[in-house]
N, C-alpha and C positions, 0 to 999 in steps of 0.2 A: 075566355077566348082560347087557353090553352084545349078544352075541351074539342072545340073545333077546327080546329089547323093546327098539321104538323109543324115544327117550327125550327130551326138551328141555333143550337146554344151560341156557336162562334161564326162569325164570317170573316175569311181572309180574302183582301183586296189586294190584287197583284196588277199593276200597272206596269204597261211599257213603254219605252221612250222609241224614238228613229232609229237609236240606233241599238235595239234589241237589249239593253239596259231594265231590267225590271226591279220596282218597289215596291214591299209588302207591307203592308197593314192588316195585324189583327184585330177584329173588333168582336165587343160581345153585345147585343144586342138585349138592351136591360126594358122590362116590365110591356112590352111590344108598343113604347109609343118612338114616333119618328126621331132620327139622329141626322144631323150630320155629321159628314167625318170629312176631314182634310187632309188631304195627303196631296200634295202638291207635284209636280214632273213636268218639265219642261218639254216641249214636245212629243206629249202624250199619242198614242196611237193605238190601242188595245187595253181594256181591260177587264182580268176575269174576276169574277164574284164566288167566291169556293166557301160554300157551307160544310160548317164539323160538327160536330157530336150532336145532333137531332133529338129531340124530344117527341115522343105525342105520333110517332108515326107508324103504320096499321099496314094490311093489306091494302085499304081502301083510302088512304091517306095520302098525299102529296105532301113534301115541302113547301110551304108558303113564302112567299118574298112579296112583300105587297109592291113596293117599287123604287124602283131606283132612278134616279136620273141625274145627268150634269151639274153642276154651276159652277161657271167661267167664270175667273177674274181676271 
């Protein structure tokens, strides 16, 4: 797989709260199968996904993120 998509060694998760309060989580993304991560904020309202140190990537290459999504507790 590395072969075929660019990939990010780290992703920092920054979330933020109402009242502009943000929490970071580093993550490293191990062997490309799915994770969750937890990071918990009370009144969540924004957050970004910030890819670092890239692997694998070309002229013709993109960074890959297959996908993200929510889960509420």
């Amino acid at each position: 797989m590395r072969d075929q998509q660019a990939c990010p060694h780290t992703m920092t998760l920054v979330v933020f709260d109402q009242q502009g309060r943000r929490t970071t989580k580093k993550v490293t993304p191990e062997d490309y199968t799915p994770k969750l991560v937890r990071i918990r904020v009370d009144g969540a309202v924004q957050v970004l996904l910030v890819p670092g140190g890239h692997f694998g990537t070309s002229d013709n290459k993109e960074i890959t993120i297959a996908a993200v999504g929510p889960y509420l507790y």
